[in-house]
Backbone as CSV, one residue per row, in Angstrom:
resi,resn,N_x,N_y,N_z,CA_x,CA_y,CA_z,C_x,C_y,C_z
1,UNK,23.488,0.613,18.134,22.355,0.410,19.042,22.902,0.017,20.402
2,UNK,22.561,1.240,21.726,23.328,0.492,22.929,22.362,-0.006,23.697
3,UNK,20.850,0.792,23.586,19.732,0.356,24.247,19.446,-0.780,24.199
4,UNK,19.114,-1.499,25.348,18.623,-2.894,25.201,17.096,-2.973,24.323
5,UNK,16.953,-3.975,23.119,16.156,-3.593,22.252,15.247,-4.925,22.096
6,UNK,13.755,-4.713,22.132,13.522,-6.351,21.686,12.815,-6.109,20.656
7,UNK,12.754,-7.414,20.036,12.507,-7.392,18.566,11.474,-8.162,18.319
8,UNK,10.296,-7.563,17.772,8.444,-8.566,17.319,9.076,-9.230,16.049
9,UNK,8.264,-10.087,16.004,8.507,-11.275,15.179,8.315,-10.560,13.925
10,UNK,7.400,-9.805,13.637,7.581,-8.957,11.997,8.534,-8.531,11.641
11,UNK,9.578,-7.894,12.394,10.639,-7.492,11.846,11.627,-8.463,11.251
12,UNK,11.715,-9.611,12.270,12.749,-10.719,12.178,11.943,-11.499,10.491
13,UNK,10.538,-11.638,10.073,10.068,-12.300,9.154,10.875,-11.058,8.010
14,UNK,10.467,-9.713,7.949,10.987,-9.235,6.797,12.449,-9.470,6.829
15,UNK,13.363,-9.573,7.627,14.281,-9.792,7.545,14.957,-10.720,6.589
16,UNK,13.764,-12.175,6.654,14.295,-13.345,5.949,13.273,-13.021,4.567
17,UNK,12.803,-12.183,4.030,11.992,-11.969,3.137,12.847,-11.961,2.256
18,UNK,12.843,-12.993,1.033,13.676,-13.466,-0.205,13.626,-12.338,-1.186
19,UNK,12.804,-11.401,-1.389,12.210,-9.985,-1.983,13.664,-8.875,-1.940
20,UNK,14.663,-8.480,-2.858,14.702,-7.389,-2.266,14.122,-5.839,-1.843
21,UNK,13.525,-6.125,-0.770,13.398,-5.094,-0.577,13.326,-4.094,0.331
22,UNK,13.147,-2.662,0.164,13.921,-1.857,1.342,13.461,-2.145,3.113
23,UNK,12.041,-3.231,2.950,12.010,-3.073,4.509,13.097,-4.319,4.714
24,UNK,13.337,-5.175,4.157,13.935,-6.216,4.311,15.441,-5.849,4.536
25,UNK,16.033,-4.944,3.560,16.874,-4.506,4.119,17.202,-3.367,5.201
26,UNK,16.027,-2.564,5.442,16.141,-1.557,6.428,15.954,-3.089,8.038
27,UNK,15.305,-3.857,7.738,15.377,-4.627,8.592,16.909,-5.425,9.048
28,UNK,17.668,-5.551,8.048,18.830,-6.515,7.974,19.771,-5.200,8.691
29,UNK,19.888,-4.224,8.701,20.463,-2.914,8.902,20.349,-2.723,10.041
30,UNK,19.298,-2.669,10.989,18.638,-2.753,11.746,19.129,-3.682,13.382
31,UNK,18.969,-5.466,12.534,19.212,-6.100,13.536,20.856,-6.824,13.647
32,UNK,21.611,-6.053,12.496,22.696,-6.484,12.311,23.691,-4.812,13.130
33,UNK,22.821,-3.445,13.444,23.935,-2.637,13.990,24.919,-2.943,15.482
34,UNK,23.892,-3.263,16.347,24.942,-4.340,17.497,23.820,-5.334,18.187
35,UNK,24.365,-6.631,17.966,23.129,-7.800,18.120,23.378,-8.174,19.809
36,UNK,24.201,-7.985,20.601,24.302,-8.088,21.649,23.121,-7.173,22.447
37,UNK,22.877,-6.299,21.992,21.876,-5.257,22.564,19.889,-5.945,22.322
38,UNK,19.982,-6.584,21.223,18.865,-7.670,21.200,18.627,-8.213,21.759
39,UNK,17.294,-8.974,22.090,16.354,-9.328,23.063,15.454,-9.877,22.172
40,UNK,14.934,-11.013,22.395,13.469,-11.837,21.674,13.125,-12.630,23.156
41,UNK,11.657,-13.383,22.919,11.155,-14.195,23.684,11.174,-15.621,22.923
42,UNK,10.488,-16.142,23.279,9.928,-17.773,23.225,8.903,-17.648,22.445
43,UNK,8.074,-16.905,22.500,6.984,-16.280,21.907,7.479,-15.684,20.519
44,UNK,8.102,-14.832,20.405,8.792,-14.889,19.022,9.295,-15.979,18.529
45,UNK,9.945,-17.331,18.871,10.686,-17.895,18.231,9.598,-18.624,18.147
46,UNK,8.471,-19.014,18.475,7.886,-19.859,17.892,6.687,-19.287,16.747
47,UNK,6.235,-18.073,16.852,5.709,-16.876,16.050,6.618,-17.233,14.879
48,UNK,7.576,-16.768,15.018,8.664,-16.838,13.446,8.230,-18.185,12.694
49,UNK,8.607,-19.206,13.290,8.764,-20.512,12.711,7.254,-20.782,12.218
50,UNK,6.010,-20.117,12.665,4.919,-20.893,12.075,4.623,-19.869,11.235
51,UNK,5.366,-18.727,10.637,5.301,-17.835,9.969,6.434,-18.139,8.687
52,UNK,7.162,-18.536,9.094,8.189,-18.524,8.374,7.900,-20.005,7.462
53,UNK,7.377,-21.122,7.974,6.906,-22.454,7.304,5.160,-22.540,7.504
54,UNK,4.415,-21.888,7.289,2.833,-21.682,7.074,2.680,-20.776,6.481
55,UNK,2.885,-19.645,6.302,2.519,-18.476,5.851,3.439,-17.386,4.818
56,UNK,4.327,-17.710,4.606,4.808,-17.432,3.557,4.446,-17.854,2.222
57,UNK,4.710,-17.347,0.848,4.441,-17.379,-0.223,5.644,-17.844,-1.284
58,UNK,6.286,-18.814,-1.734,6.045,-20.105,-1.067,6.425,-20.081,0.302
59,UNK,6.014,-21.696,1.708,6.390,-21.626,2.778,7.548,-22.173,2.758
60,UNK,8.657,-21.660,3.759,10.120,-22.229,4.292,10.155,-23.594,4.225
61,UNK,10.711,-24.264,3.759,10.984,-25.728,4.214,11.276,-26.132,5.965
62,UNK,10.700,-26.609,6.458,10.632,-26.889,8.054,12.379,-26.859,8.713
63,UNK,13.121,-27.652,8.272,14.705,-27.320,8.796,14.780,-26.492,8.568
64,UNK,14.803,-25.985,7.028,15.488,-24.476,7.461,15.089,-23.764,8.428
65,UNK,13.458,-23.809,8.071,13.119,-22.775,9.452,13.368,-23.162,11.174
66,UNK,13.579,-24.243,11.149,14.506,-24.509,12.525,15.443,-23.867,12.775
67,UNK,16.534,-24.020,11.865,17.997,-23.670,12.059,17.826,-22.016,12.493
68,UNK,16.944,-21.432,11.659,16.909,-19.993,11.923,16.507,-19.742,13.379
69,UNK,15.441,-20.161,13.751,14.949,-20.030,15.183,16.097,-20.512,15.804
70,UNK,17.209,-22.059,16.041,17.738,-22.188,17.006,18.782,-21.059,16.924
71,UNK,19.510,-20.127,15.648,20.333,-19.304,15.795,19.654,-18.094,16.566
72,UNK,18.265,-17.886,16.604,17.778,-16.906,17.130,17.985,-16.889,18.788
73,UNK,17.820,-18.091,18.702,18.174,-18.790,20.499,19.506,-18.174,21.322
74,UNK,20.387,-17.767,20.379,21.748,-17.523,20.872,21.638,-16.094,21.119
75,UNK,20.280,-14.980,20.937,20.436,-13.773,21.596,19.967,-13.755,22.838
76,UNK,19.801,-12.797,23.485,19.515,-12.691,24.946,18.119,-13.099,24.568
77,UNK,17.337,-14.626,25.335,15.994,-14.504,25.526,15.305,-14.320,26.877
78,UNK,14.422,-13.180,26.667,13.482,-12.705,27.521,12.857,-13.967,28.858
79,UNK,12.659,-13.732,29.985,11.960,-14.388,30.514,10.492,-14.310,30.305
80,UNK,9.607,-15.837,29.932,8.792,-15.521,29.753,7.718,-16.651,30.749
81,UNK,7.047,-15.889,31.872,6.363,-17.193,32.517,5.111,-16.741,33.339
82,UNK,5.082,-17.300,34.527,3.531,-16.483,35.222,3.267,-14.908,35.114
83,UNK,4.649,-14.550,35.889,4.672,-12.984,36.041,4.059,-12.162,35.072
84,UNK,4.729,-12.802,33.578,4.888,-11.689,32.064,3.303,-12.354,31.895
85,UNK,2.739,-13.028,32.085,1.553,-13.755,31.390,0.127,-12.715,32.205
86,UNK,0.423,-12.343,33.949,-0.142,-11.705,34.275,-0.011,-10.218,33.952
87,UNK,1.464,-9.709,34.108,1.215,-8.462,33.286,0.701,-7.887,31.713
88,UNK,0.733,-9.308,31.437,0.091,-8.918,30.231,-1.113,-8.678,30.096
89,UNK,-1.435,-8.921,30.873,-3.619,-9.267,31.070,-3.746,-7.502,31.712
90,UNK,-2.489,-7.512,32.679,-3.045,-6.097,33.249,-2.671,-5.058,32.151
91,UNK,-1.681,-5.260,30.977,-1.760,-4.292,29.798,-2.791,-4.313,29.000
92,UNK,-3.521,-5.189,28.879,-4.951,-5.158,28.354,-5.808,-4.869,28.766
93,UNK,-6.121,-4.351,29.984,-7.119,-3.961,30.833,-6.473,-2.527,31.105
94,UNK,-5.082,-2.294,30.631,-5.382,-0.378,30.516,-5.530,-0.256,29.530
95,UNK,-5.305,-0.533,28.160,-5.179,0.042,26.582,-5.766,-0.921,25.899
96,UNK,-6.089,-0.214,24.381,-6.308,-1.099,23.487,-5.108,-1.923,23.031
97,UNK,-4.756,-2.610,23.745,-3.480,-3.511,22.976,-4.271,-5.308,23.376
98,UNK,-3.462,-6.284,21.923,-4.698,-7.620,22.198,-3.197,-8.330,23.162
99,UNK,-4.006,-9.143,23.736,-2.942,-10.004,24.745,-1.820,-10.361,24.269
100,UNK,-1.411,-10.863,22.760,-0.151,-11.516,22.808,0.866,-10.059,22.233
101,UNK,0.251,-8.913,21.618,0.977,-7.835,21.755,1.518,-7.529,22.948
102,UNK,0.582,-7.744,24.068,0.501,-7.185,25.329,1.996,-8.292,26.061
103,UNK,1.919,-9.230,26.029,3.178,-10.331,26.047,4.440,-9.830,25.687
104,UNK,4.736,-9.128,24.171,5.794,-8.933,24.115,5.972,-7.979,24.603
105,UNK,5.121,-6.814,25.533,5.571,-5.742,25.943,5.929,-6.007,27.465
106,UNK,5.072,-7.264,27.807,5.656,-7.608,29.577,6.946,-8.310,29.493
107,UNK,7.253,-9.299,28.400,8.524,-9.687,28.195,9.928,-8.411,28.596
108,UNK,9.975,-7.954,27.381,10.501,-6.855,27.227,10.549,-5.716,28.445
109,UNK,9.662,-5.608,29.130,9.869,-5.034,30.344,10.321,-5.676,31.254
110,UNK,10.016,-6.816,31.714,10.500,-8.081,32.399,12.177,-8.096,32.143
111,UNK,12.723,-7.837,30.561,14.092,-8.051,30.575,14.820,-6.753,30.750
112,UNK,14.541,-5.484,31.143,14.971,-4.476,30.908,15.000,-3.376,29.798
113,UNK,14.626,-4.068,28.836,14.575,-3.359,27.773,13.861,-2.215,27.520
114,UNK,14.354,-0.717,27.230,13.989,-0.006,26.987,12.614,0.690,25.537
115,UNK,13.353,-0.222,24.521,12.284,-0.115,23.018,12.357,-1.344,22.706
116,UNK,11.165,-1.802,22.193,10.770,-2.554,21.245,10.297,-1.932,19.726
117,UNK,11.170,-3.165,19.055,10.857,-2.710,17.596,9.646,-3.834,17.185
118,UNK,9.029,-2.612,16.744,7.434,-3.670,15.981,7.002,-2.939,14.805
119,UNK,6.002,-3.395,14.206,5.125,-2.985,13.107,3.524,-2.909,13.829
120,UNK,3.198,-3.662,14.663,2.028,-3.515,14.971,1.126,-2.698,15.912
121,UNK,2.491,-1.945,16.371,1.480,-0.718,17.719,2.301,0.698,17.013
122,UNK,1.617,1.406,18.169,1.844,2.959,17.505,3.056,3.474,17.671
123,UNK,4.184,3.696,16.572,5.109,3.833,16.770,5.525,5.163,17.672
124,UNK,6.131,5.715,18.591,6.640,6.997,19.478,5.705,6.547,20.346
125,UNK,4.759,5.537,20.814,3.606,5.719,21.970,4.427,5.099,23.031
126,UNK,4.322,4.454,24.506,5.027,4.327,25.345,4.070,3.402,25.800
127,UNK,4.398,2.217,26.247,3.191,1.330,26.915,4.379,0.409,28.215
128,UNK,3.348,0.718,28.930,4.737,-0.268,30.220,5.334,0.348,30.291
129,UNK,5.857,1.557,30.213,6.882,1.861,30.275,7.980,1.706,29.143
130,UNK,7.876,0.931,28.098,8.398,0.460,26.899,8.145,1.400,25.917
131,UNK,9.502,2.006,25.203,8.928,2.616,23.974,8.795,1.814,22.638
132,UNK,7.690,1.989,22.126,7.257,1.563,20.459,7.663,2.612,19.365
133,UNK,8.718,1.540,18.358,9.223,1.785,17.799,8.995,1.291,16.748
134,UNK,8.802,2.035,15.230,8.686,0.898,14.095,9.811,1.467,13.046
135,UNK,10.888,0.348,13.272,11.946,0.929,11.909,11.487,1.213,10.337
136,UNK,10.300,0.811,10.215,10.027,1.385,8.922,9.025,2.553,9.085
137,UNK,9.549,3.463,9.572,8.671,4.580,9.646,9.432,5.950,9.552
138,UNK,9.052,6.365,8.576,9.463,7.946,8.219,11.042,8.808,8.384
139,UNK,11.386,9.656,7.876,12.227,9.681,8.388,12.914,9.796,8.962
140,UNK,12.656,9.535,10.763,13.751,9.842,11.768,14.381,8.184,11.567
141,UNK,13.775,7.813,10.486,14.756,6.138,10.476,15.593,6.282,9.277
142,UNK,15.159,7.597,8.217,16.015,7.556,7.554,15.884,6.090,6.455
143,UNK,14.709,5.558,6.530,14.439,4.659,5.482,14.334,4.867,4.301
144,UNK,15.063,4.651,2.947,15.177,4.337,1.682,14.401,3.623,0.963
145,UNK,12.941,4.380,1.226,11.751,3.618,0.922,10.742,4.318,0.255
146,UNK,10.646,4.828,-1.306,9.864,5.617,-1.921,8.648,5.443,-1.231
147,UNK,7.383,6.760,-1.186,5.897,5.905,-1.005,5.552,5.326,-2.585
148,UNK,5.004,4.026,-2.085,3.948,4.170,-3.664,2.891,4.795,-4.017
149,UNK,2.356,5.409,-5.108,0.955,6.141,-5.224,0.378,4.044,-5.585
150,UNK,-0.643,3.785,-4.601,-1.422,2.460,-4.913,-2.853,3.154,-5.659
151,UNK,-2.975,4.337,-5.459,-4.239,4.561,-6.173,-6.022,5.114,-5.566
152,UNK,-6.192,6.449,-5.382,-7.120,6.780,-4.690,-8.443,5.612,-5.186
153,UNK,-9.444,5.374,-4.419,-10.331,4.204,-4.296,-11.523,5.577,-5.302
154,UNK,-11.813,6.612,-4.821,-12.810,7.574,-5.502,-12.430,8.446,-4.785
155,UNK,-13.518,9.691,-5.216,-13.023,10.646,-5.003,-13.674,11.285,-3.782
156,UNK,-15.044,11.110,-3.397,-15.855,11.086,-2.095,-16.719,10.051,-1.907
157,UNK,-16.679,9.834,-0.554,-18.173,9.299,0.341,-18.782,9.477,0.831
158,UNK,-19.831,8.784,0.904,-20.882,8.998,2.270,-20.481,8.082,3.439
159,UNK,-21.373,7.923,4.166,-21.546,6.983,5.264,-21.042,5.522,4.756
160,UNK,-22.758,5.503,3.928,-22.289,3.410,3.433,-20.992,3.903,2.917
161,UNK,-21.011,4.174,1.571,-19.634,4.242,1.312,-18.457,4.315,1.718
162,UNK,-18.507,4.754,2.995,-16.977,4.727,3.680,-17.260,3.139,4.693
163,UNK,-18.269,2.723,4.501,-18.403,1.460,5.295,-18.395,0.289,3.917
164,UNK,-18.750,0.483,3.154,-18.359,-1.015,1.714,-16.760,-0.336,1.776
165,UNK,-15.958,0.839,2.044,-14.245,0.578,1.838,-14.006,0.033,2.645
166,UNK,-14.503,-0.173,4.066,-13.779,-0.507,5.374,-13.456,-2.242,5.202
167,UNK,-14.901,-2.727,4.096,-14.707,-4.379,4.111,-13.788,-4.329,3.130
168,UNK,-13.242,-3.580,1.892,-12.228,-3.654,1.094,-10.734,-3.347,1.963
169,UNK,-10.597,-2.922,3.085,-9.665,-2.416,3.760,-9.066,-3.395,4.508
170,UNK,-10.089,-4.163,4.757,-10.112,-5.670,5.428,-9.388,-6.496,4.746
171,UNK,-9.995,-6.809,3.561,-9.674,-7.373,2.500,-8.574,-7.201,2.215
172,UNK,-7.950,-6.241,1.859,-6.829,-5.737,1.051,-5.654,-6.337,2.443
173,UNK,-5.873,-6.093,3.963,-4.996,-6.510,5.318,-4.863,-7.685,4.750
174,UNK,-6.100,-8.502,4.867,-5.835,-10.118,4.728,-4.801,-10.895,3.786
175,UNK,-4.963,-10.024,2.615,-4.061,-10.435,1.490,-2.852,-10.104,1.140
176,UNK,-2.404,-8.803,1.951,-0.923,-8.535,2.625,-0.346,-9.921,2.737
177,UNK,-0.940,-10.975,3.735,-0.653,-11.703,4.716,-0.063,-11.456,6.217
178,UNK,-0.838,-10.490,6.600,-1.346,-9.946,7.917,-1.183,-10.616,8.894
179,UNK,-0.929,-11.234,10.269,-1.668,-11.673,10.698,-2.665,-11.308,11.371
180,UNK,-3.896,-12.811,11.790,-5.000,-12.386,12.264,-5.405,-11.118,12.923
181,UNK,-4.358,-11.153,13.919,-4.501,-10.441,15.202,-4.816,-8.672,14.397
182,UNK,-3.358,-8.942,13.616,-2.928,-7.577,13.063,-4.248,-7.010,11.805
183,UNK,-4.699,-8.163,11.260,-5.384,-7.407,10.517,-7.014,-6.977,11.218
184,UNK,-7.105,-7.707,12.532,-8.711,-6.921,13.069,-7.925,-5.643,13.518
185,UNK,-7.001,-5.496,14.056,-6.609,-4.395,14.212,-7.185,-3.261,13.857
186,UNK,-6.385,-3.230,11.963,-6.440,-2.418,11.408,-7.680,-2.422,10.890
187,UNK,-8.667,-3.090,10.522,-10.414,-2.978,10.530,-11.097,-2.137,11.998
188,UNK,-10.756,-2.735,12.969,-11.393,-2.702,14.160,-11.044,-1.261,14.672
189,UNK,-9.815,-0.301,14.547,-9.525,0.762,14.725,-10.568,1.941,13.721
190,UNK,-10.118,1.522,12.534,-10.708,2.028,10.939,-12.172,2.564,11.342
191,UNK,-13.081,1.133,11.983,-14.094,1.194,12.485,-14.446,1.864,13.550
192,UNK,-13.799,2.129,14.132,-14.159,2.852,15.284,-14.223,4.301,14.972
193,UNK,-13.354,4.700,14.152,-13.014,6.265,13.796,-14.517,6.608,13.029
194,UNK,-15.404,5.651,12.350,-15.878,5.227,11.285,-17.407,5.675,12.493
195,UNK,-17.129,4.754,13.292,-18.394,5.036,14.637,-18.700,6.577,15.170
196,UNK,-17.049,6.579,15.390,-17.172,7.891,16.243,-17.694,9.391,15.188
197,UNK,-17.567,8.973,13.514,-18.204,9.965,12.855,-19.612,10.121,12.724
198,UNK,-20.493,8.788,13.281,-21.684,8.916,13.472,-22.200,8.847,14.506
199,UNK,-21.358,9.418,15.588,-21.738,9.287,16.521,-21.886,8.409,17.966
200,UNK,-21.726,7.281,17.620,-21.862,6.022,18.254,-20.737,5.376,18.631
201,UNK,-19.639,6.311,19.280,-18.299,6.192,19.425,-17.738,7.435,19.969
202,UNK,-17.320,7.085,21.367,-16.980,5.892,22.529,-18.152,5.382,23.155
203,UNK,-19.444,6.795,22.917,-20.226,5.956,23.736,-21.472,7.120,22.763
204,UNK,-22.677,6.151,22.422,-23.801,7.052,21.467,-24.055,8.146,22.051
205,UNK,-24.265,8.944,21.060,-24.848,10.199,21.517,-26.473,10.574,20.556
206,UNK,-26.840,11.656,20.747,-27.966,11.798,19.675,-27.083,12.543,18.420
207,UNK,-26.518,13.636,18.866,-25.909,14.230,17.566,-24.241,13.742,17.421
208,UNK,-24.095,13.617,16.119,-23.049,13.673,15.509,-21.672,14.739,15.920
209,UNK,-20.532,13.933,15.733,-19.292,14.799,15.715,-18.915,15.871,14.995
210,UNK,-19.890,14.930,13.861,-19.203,15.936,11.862,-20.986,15.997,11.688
211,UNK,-21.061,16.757,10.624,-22.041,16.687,10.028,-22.222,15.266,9.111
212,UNK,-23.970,14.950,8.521,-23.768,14.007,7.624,-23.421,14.144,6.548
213,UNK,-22.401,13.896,5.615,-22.245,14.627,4.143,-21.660,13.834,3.622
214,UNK,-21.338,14.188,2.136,-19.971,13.389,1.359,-19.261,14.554,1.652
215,UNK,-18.025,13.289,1.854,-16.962,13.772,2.595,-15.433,13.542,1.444
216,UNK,-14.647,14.123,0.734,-13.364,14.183,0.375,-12.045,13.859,1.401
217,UNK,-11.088,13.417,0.979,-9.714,12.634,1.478,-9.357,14.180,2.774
218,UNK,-9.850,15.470,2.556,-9.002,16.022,2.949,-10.408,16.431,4.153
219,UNK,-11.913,16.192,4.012,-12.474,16.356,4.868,-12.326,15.361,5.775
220,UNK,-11.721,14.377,5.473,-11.258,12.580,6.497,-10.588,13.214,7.311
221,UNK,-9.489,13.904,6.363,-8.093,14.285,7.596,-8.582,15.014,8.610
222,UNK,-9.168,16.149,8.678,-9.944,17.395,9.123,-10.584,16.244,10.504
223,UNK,-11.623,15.364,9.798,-12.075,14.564,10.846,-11.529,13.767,11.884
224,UNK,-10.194,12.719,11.215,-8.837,12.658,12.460,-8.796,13.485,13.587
225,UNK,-8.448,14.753,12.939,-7.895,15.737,14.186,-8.767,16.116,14.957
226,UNK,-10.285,16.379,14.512,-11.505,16.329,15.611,-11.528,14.903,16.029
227,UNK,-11.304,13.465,15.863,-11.205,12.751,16.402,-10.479,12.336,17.645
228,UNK,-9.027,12.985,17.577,-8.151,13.180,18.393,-8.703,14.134,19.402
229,UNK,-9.094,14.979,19.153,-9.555,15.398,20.285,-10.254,15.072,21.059
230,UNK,-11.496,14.772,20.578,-12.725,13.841,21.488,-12.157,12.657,22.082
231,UNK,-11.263,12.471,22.015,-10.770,11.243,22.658,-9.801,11.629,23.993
232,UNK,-9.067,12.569,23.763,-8.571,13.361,24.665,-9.872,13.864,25.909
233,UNK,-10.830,14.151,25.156,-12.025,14.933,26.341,-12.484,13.342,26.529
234,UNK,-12.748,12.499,26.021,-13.046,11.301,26.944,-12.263,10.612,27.943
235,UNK,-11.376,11.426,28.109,-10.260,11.008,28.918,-9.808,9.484,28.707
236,UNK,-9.334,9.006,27.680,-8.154,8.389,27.029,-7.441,8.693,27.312
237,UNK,-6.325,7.154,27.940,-5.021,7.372,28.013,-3.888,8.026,26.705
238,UNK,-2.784,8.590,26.884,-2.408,9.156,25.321,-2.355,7.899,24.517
239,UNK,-1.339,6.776,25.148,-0.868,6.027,24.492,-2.022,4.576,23.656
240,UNK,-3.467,5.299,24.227,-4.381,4.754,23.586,-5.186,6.081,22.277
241,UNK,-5.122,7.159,22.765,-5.619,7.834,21.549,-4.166,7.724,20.511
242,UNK,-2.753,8.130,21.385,-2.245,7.637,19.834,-2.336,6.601,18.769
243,UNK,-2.743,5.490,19.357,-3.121,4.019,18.605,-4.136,4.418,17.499
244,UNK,-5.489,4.838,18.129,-6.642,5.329,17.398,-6.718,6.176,16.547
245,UNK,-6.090,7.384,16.671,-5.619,8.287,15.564,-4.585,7.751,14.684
246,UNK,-3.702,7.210,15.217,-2.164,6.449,13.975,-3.277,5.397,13.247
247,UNK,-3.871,4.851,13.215,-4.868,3.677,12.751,-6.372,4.520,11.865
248,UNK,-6.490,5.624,12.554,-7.471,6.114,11.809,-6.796,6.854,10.521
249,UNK,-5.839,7.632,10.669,-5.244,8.191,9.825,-4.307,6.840,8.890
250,UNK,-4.214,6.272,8.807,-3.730,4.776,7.843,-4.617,4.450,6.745
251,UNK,-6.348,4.510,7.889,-7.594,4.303,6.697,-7.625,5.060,5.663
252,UNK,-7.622,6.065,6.101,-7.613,7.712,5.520,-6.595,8.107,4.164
253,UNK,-5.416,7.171,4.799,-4.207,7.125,4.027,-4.831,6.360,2.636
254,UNK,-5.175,4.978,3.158,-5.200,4.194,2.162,-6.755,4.392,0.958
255,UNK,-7.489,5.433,1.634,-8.718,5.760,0.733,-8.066,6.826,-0.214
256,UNK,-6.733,7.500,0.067,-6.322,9.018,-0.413,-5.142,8.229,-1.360
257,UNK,-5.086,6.569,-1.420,-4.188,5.566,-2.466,-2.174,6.117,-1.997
258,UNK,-2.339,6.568,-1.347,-0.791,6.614,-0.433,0.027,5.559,0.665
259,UNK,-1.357,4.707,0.712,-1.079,3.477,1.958,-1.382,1.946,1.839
260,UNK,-0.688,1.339,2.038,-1.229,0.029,2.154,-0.797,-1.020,3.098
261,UNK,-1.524,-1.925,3.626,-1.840,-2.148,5.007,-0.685,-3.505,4.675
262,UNK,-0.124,-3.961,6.066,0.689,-5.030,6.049,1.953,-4.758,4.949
263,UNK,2.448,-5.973,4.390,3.792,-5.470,3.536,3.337,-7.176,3.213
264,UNK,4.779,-7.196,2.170,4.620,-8.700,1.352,5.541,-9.401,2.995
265,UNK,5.368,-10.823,2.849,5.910,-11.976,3.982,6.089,-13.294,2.864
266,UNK,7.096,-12.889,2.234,7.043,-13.806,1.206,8.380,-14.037,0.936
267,UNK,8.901,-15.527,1.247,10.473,-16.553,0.870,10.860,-16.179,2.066
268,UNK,12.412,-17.412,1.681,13.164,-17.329,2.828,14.305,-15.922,2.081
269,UNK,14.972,-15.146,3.380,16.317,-14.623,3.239,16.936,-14.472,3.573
270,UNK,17.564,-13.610,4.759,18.729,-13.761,5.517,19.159,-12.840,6.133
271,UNK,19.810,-12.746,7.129,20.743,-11.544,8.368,21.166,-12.399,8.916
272,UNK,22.833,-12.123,7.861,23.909,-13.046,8.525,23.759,-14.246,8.655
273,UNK,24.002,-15.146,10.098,24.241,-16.318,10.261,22.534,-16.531,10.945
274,UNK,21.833,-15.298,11.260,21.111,-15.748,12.076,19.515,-15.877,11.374
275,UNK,19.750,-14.591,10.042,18.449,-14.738,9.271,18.978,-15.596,7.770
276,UNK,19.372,-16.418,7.732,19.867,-17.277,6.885,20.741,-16.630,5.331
277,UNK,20.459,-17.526,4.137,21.498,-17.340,3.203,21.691,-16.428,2.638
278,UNK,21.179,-15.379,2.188,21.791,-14.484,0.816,21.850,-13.771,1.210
């Protein structure tokens, strides 16, 4: 890795994830190829630590999770102060991105950095000028990561019906152990795709996009790609219809039992000296 790279606090949590498993190690792989080229904020290191001792399954014991953050201290940290706090407000006022996403992308631009690695925005989209990147994604990462079949939900819906999955979709984020931010996200996107099939999305109309019908996994997909478009003729920025389509197509995923939202955030583990023991 020669690009200057900064790193969202999700990656650094699977990292220490006691689990083996492949994101944990596609993560350890990851922030261990050249660490000089890394970049975090202040904002991450304190993200980690109330993640790493609150929210884990069991939580970190409080020193440890110190020690990890102060080793985190020893990579290049980002400046983070008026400047990044105002550009962040002005990244939220072009795109759908929520403010403290919007933070690590003014950070990160603020330090030079070319990509940020995350889990929570659309991976290949470009914001700031910053490319979004998610190492667990497909294979131009070359990840060693079977899909699981989790299990189609049924076999068609209607309307309600695709609106009682959206609160199971919710549900199912929350218990990942998501965070907040991340799991309206993935509701709040879901929903929108969900609007725009009846119409009432970006902005009401009298008639519909799709017809009203029960609809099958593969009439969803069909609907994506007319989604993508209408968003394009509403003149959407790309790097906001890519968000909306990568998020609509996830729902889609996870009704067709191929997807599931968030990942486990559970124990302590390690990368090296800096993500602790094993």
């Amino acid at each position: 890795m020669t690009a200057r790279t900064f790193v969202d606090t999700n990656i650094w949590v699977y990292a220490n994830d006691s689990q083996a498993s492949p994101k944990r190690e596609r993560a350890r792989e990851v922030l261990t190829a050249d660490p000089s080229a890394l970049w975090i904020s202040a904002q991450v290191m304190g993200e980690l630590y109330v993640t790493l001792t609150r929210k884990l399954t069991p939580a970190m014991e409080p020193g440890a999770a110190r020690t990890i953050v102060g080793q985190l201290a020893r990579l290049n940290v980002a400046p983070l102060g008026a400047s990044e706090v105002l550009a962040a407000l002005d990244i939220t006022r072009d795109g759908p991105v929520s403010y403290w996403d919007a933070l690590i992308i003014a950070a990160a631009g603020a330090s030079g950095c070319e990509v940020v690695l995350t889990e929570d925005l659309a991976a290949g989209s470009r914001i700031a000028g910053v490319r979004i990147e998610n190492p667990f994604d497909g294979p131009p990462h070359r990840l060693a990561e079977v899909p699981v079949a989790y299990g189609a939900r049924h076999a068609s819906w209607d309307d309600r019906a695709l609106r009682d999955e959206l609160a199971g979709y919710e549900a199912e984020a929350r218990a990942a152990g998501m965070t907040p931010n991340a799991v309206h996200s993935y509701w709040d996107y879901a929903r929108r795709f969900l609007d725009w099939r009846d119409g009432s999305y970006p902005r009401h109309t009298a008639t519909r996009p799709v017809p009203a019908r029960t609809v099958r996994v593969d009439d969803l997909r069909a609907d994506v790609a007319a989604y993508a478009s209408s968003l394009e003729a509403a003149g959407l920025r790309q790097s906001a219809i890519d968000t909306y389509v990568r998020h609509a197509g996830f729902f889609v995923r996870w009704l067709a039992g191929d997807f599931r939202p968030g990942g486990r955030l559970r124990g302590p583990g390690g990368l090296n000296a800096i993500v602790s023991r094993q």
